[in-house]
C-alpha positions in Angstrom: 0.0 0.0 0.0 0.7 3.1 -0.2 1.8 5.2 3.1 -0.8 8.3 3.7 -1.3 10.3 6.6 -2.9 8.8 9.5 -5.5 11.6 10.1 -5.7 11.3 6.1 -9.7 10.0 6.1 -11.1 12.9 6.1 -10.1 16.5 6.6 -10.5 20.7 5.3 -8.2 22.9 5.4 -8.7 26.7 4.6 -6.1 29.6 4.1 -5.7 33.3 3.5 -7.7 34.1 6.2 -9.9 31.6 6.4 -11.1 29.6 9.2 -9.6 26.3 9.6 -12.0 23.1 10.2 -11.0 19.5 10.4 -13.2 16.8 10.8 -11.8 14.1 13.4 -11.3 10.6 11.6 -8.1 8.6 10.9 -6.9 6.3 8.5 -4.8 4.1 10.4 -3.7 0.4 9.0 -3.3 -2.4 11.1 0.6 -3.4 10.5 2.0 -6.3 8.9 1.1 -8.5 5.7 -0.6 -11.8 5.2 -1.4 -14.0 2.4 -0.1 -14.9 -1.0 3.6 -15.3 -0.2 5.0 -14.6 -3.6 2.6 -11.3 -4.4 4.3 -10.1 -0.5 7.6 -10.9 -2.3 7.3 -9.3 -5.5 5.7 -5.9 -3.5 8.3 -5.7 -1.1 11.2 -5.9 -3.8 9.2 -3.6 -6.1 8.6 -0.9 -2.9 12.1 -1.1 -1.7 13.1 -0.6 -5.6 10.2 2.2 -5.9 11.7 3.9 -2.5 15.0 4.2 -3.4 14.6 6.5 -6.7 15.6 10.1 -6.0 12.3 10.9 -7.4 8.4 9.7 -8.2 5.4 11.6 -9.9 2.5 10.8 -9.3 -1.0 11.9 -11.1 -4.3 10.7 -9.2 -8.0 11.3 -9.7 -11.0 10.9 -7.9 -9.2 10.8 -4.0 -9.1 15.0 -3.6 -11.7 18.0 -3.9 -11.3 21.7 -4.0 -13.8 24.7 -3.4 -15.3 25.9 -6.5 -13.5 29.3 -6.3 -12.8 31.0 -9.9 -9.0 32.0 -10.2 -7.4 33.4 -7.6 -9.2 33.1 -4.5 -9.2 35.1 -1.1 -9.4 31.9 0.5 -9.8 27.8 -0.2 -10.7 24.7 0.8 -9.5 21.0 0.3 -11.0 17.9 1.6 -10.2 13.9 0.2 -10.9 11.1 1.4 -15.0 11.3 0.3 -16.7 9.7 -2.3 -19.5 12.8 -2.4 -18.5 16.1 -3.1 -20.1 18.5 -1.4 -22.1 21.6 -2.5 -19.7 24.0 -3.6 -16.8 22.0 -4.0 -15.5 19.8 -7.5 -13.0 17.4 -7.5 -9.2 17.9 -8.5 -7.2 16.0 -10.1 -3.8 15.9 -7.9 -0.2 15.9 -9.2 2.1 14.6 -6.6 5.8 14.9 -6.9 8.0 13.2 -3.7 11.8 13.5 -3.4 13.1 10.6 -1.4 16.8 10.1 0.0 17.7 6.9 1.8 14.5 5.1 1.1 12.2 7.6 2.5 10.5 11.2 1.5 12.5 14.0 2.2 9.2 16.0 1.3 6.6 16.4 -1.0 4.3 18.3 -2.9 0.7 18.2 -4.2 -0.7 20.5 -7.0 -4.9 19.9 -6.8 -6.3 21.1 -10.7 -9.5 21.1 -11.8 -12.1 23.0 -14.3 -14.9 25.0 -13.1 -18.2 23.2 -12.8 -19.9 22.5 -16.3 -16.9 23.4 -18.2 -14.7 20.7 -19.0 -12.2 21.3 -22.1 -14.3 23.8 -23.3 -11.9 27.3 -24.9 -11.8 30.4 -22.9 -13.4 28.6 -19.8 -12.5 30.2 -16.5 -10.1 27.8 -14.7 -10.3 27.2 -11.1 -6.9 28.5 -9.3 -4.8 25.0 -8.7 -3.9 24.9 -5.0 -0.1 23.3 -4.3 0.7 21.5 -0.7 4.0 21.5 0.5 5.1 19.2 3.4 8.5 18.2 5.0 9.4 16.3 8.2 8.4 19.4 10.1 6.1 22.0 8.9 3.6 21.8 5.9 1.9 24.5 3.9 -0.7 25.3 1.2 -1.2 28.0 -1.2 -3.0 29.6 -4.2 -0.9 28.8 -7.4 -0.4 32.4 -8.7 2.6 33.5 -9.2 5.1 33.5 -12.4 5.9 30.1 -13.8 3.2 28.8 -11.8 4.8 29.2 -8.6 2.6 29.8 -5.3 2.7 33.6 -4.2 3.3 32.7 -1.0 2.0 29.9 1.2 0.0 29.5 4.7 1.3 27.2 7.3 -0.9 24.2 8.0 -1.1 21.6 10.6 -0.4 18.4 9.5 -3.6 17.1 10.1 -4.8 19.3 7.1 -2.8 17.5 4.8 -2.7 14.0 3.5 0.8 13.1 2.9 3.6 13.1 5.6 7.7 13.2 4.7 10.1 11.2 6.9 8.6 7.6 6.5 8.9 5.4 3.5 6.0 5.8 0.3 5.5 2.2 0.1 5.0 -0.3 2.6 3.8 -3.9 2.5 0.3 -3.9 4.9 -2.9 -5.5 4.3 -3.9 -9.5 2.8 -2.0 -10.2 -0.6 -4.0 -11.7 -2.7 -2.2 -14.6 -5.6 -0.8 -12.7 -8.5 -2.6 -11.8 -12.2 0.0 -11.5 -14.7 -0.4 -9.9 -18.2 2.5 -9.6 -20.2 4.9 -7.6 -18.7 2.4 -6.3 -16.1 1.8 -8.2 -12.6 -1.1 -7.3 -10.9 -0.7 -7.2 -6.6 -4.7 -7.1 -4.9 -4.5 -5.9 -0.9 -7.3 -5.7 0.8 -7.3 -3.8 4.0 -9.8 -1.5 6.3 -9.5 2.3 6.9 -9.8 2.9 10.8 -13.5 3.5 10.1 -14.5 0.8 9.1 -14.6 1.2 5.5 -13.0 -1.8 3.3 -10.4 -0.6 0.6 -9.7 -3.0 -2.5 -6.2 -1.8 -3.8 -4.6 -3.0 -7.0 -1.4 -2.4 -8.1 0.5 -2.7 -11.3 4.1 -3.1 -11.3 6.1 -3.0 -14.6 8.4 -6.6 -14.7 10.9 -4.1 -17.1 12.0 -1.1 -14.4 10.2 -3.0 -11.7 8.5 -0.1 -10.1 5.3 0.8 -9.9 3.7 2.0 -12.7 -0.3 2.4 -11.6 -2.9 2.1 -9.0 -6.7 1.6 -8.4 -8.5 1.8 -5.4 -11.9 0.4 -4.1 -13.3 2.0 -1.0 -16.6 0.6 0.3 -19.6 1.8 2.5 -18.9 3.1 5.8 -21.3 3.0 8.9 -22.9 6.1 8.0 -24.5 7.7 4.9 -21.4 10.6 5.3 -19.2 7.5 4.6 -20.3 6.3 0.9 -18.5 4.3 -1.4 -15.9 5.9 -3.5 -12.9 4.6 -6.5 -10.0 6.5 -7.2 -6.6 5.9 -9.2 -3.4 7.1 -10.1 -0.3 6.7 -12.6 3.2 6.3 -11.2 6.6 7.5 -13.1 10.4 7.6 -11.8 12.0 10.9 -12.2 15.5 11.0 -13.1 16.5 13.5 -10.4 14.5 15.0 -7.6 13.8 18.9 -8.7 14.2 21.6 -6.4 11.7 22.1 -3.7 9.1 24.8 -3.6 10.6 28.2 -1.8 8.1 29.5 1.0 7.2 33.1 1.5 4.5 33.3 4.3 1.3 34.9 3.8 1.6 38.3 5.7 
């Protein structure tokens, strides 16, 4: 699986003078791995292979959501973790880049995109500002993408239980039941089942490339939680190794 933050099941965060809410829930994973003893193998050689590249991108869709402000904002909102989307809100499609030294994330960042409601690729739409995420071993921040080159302006400082991701710690780790493995062509499939600390059941399948053996992309399954604010969700992502790790964002504070 792959490691997200433990308050990571829900959350907001606003900035720019917004107020800050958090919803309490947690993600937590029981530790260890059972089943299929050649899928736990193959994962941990592929996630200790994965780890140790100086850098990964990652591009995922349907796990984040943004509010529905029109370019640059006075203040936003994020949220994942849901499969609704609430009333002013759409969902963003995330661009995650994670420099890692020694097998584990010196820090990362998190760009959230997404088109204003209705519009889709249509020409001379207004797009919705992106929002970026910083976050290192010790502080994390978020801010408006507005500046030149599409740099953020400057950031506000968040707790880290207003973010999803966490440096410090390895990206993959092998946690959950291992199913046997589906191989096609050059592509073996990995299944893990495992439960969110809610209840909720997650179905995760991952495709590692036999060639570079990393990962190359990821599906997830999340089922019905307890309550109707828990509904079933999917999301996915794409995975690519980065021949160097570029240079982290520079932070200017918000005054």
């Amino acid at each position: 699986m792959r490691t997200r933050s433990p308050l990571a099941r829900v959350g907001c965060a606003t900035a720019l003078a917004a107020v800050t809410v958090a919803v309490a829930a947690t993600a937590a994973l029981g530790a260890g791995s059972t089943g299929d003893g050649a899928a736990i193998r193959l994962f941990r050689d592929v996630a200790a292979h994965t780890n140790a590249q100086p850098a990964m991108q990652v591009v995922q869709s349907g796990y984040m959501a943004e509010t529905a402000h029109v370019r640059s904002p006075a203040s936003f909102s994020y949220r994942w973790g849901f499969g609704s989307v609430p009333k002013g809100f759409v969902r963003s499609t995330e661009t995650i880049v994670y420099a890692q030294h020694a097998g584990r994330v010196v820090w990362v960042t998190d760009v959230l995109d997404a088109t204003a409601p209705g519009c889709h690729e249509v020409a001379g739409c207004p797009q919705l500002a992106p929002i970026e995420l910083f976050v290192t071993k010790v502080a994390a921040f978020a801010g408006v993408v507005d500046g030149p080159g599409g740099t953020v302006g400057c950031f506000e400082r968040e707790p880290f239980t207003n973010v999803p991701y966490r440096a410090g710690g390895r990206w993959w780790t092998a946690v959950g039941d291992f199913r046997p493995l589906i191989v096609r062509g050059n592509q073996a499939l990995v299944t893990i089942t495992y439960a969110w600390s809610d209840g909720q059941h997650v179905i995760e399948r991952d495709s590692i490339d036999e060639t570079t053996r990393l990962f190359s992309a990821s599906s997830f399954h999340v089922g019905h939680g307890t309550t109707r604010a828990t509904p079933a969700f999917s999301f996915s992502q794409e995975d690519a190794a980065l021949s160097y790790a570029p240079p982290a964002p520079k932070v200017t504070i918000c005054r």
